[in-house]
MARBA-3410 file (N, C-alpha, C, O; in Angstrom, 1 decimal):
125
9.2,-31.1,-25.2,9.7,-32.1,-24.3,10.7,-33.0,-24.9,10.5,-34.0,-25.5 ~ 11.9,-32.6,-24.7,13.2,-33.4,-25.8,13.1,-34.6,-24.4,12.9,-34.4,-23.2 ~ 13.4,-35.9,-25.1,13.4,-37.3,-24.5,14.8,-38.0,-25.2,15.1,-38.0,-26.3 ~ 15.3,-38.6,-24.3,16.2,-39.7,-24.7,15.6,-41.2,-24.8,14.9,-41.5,-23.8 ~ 15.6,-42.0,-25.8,14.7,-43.0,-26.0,16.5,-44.0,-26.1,17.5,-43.6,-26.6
16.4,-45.4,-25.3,17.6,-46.2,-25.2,16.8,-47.7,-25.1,16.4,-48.1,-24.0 ~ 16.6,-48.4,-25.9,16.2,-49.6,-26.0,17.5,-50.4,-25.7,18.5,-50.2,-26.3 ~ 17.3,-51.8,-24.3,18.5,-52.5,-23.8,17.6,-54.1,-24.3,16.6,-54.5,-23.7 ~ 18.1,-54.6,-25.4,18.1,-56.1,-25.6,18.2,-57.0,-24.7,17.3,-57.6,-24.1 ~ 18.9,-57.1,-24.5,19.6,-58.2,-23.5,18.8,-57.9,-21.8,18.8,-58.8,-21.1
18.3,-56.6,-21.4,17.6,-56.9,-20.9,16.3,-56.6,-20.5,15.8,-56.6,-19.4 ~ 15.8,-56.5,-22.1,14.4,-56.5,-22.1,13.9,-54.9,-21.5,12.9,-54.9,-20.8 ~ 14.4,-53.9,-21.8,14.3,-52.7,-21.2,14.3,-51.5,-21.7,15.4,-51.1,-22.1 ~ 13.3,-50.7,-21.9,13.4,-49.5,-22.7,13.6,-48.1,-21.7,12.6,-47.9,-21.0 ~ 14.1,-47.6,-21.5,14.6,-46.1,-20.8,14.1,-44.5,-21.4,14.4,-44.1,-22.5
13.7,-43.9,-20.8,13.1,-42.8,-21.4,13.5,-41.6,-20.5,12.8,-41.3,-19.6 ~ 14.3,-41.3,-20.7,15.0,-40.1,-20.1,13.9,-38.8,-20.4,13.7,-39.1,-21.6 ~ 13.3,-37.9,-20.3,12.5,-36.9,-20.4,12.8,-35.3,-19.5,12.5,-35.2,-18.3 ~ 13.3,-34.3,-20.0,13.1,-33.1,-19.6,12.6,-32.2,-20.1,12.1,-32.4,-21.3 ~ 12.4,-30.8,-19.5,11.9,-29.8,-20.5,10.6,-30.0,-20.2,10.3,-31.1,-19.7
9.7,-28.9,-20.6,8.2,-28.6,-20.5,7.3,-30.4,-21.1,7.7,-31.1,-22.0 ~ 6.3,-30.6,-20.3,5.5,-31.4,-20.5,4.8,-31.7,-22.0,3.9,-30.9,-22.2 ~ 5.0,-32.4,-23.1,3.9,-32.2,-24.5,3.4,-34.1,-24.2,4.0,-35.1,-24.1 ~ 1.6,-33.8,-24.1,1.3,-34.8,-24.8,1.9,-35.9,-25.9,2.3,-37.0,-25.9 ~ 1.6,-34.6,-26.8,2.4,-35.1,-28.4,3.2,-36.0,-28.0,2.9,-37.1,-27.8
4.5,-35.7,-27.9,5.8,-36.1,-27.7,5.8,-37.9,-26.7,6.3,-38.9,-27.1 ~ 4.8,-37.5,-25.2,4.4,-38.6,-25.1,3.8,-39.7,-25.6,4.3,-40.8,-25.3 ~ 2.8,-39.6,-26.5,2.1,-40.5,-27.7,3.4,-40.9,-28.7,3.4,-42.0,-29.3 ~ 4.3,-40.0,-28.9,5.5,-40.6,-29.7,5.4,-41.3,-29.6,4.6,-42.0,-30.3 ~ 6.7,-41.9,-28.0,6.7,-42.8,-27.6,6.3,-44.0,-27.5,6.8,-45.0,-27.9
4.9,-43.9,-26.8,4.1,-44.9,-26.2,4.0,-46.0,-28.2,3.9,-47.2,-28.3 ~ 4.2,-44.9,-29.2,3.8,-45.4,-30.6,4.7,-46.2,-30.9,4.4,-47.4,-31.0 ~ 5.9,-45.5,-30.9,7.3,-46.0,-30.9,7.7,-47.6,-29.8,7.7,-48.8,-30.1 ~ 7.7,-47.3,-29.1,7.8,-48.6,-28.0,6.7,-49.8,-28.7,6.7,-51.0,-28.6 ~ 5.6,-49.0,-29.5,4.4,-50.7,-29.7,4.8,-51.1,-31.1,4.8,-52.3,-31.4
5.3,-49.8,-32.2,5.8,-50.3,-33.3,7.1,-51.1,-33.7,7.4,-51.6,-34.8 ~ 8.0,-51.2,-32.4,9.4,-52.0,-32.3,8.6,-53.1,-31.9,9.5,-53.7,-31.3 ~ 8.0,-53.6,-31.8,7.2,-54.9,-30.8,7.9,-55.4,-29.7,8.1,-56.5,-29.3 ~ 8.3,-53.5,-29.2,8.7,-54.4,-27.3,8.0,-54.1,-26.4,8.5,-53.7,-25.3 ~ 6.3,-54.2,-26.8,5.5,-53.6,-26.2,5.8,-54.0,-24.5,5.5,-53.3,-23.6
6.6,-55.6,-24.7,6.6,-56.6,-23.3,7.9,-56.6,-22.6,8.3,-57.4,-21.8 ~ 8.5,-55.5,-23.3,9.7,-55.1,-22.1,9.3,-54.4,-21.5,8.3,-53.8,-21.9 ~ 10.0,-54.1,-20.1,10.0,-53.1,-19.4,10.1,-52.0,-19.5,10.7,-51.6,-20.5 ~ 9.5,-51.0,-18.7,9.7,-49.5,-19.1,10.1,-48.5,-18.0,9.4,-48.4,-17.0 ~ 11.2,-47.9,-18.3,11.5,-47.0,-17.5,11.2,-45.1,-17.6,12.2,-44.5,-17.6
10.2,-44.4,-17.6,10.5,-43.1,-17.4,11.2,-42.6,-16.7,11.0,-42.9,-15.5 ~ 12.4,-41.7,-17.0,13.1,-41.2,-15.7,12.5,-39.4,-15.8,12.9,-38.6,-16.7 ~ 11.5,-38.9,-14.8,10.9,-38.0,-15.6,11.8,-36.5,-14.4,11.1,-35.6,-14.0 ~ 13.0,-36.6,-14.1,13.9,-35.9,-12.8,13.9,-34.7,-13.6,13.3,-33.9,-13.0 ~ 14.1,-34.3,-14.6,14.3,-33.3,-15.4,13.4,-32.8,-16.1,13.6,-31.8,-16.9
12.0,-33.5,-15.9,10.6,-32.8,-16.6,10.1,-31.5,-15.6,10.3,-31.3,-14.3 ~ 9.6,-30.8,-16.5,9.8,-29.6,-15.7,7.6,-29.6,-16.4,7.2,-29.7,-17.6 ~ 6.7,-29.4,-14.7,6.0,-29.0,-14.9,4.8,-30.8,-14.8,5.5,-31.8,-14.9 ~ 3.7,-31.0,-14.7,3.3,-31.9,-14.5,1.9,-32.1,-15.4,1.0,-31.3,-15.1 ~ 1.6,-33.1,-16.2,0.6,-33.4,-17.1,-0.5,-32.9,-16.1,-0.2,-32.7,-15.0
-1.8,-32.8,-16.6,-3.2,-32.4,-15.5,-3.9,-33.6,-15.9,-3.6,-34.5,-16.7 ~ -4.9,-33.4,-15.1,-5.9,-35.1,-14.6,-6.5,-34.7,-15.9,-7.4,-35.6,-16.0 ~ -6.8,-33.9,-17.3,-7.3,-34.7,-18.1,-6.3,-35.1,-19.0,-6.6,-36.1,-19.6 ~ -4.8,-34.4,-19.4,-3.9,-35.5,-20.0,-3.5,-36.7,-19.4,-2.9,-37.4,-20.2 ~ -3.4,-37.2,-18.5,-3.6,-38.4,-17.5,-4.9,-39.5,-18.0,-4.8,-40.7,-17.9
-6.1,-38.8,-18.3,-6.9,-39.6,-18.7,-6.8,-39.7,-20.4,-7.0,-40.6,-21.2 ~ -6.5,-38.4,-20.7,-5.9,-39.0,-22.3,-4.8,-40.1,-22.9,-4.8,-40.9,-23.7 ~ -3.9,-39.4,-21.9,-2.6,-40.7,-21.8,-3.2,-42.6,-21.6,-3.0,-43.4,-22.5 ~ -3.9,-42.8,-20.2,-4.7,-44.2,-20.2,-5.4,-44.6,-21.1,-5.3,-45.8,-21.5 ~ -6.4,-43.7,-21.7,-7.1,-44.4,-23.4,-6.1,-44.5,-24.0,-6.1,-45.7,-24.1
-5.5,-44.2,-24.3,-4.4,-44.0,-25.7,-3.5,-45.2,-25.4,-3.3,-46.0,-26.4 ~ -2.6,-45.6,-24.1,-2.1,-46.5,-23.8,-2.8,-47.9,-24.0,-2.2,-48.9,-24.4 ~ -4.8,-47.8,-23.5,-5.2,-49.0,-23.5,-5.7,-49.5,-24.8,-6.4,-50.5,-24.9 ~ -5.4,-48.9,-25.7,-5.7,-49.2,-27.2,-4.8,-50.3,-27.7,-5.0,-51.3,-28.4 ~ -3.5,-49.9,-27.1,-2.0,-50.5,-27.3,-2.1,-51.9,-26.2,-1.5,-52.9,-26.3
-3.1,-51.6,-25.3,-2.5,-53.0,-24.3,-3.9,-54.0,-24.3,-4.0,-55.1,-23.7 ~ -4.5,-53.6,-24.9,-5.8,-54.5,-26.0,-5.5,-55.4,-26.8,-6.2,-56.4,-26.7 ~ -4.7,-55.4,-27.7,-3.5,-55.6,-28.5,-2.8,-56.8,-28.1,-3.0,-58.0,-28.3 ~ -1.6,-56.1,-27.3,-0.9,-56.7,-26.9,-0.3,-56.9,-24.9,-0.3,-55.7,-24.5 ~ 0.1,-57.6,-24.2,0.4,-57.6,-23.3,1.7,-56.6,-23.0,2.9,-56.6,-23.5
1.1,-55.7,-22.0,2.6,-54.7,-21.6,3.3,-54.9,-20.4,2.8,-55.3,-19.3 ~ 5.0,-54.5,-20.5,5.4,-54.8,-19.7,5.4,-53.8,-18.2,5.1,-52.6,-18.2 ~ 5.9,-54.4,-17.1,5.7,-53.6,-16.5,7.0,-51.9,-16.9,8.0,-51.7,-17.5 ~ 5.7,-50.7,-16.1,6.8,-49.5,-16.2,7.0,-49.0,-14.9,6.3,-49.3,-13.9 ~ 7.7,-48.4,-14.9,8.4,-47.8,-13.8,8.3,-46.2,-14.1,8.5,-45.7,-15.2
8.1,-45.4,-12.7,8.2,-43.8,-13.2,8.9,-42.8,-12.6,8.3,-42.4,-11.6 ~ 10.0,-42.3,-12.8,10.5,-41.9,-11.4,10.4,-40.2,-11.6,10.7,-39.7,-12.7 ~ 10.0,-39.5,-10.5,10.4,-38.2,-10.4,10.0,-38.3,-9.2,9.3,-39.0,-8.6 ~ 11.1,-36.4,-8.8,10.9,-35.9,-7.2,9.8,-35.2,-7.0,9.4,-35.1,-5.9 ~ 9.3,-34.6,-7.9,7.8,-34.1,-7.8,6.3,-34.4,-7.2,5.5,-35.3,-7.5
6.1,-33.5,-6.2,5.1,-34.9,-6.1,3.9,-34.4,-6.6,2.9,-34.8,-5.8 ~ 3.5,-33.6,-7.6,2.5,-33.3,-8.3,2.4,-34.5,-9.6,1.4,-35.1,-10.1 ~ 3.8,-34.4,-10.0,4.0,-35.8,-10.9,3.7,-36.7,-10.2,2.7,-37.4,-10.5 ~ 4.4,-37.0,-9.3,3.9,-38.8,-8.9,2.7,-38.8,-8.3,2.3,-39.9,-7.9 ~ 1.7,-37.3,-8.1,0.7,-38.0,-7.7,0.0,-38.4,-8.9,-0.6,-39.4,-8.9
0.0,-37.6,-10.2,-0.4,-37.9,-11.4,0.0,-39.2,-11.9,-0.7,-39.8,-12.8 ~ 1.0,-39.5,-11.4,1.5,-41.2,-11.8,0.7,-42.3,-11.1,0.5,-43.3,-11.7 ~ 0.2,-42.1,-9.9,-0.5,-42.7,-9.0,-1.8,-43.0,-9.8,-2.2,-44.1,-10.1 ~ -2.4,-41.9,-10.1,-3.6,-41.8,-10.3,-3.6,-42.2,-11.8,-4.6,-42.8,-12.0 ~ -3.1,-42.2,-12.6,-3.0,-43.0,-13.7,-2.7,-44.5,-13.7,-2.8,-45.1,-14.7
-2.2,-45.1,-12.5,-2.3,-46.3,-12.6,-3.8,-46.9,-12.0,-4.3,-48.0,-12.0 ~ -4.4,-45.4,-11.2,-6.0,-46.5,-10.6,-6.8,-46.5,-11.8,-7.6,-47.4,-12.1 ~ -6.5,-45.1,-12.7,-7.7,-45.1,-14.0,-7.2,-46.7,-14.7,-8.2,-47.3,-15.1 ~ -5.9,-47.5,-15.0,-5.7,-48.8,-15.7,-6.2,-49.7,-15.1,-6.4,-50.8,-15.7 ~ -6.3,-49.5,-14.0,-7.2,-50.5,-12.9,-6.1,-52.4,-13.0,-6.6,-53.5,-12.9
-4.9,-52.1,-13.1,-4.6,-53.5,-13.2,-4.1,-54.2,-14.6,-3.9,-55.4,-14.8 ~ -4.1,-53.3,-15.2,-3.9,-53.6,-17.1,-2.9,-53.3,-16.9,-2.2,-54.2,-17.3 ~ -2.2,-52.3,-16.3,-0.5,-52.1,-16.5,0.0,-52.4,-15.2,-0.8,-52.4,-14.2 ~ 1.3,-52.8,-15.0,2.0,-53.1,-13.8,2.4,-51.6,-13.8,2.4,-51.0,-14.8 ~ 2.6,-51.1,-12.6,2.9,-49.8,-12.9,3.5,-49.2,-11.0,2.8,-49.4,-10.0
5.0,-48.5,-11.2,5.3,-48.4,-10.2,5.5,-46.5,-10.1,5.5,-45.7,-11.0 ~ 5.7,-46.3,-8.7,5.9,-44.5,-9.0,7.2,-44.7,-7.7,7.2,-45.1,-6.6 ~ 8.1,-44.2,-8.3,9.3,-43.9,-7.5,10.0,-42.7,-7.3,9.5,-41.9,-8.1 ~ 11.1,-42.1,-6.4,11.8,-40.9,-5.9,13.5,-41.1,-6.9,14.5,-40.3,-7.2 ~ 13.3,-42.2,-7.2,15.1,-42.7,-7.6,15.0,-43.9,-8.6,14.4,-45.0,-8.5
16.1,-43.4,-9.8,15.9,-44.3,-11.0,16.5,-45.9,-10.3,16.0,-47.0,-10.6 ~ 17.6,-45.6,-9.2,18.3,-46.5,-8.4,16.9,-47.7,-7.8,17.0,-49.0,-7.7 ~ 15.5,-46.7,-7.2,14.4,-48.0,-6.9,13.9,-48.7,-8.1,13.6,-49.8,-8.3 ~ 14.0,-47.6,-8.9,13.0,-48.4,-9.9,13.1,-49.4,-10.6,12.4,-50.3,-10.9 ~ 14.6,-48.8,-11.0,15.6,-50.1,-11.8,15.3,-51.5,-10.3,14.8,-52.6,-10.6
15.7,-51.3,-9.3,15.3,-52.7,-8.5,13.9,-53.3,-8.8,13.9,-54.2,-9.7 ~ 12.8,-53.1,-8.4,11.7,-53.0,-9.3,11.5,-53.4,-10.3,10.4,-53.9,-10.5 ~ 12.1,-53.4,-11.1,11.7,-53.5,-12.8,12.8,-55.5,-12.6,12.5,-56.7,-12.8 ~ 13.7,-54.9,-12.2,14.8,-56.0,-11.9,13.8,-57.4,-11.4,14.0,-58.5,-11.9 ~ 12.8,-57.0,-10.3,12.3,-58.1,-9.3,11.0,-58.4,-10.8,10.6,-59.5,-11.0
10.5,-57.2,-11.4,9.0,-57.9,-12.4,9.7,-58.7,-13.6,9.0,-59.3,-14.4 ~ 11.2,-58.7,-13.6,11.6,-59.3,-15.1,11.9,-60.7,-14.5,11.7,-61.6,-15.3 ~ 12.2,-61.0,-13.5,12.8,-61.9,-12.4,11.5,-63.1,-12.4,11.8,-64.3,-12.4 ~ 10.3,-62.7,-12.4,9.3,-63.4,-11.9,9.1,-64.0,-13.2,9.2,-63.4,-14.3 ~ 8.8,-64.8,-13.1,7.8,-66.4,-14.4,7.1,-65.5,-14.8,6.2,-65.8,-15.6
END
């Protein structure tokens, strides 16, 4: 699963471009990477348009333990997820009922919503 990883300072924003076949692995990179920069509390964008193929309901519940170890810790920012699939976004859906409210978490069709989205959670106090 080759990923583009683009950390934005100024506005608080990390970008994850992802295509190619689905890996766990590769996921947990990340999720490592984003808590060892300590921008656990920026925003997060997946753009997953180019992921080919969709995690299953038990990497979905692997992915939420593993995430909620990191947001135990420390407070996360909201993420954003965008793909046209809707096997993915239902898998995005349903990974945010297993966080139950620990992550802000949005599922979109267009990096164009999400970025608004992410725009209106950085916006708020």
């Amino acid at each position: 699963m080759p990923f583009q990883y683009e950390r934005d300072d100024t506005r608080k924003r990390i970008t994850v471009r992802v295509s190619g076949s689905f890996a766990i692995a590769d996921l947990f990179g990340i999720v490592d990477r984003h808590f060892a920069e300590k921008v656990w509390g920026y925003a997060m964008l997946y753009d997953l348009t180019s992921l080919i193929g969709a995690p299953s309901v038990a990497d979905v519940a692997r992915i939420s333990d593993y995430v909620q170890r990191h947001v135990d810790q420390r407070p996360r920012g909201p993420v954003a997820v965008v793909t046209p699939q809707p096997a993915t976004f239902g898998m995005v859906r349903m990974y945010a009922l297993m966080n139950d409210g620990k992550v802000t978490l949005g599922a979109f069709h267009t990096v164009e919503a999400a970025e608004r989205w992410l725009d209106q959670r950085h916006a708020e106090p």
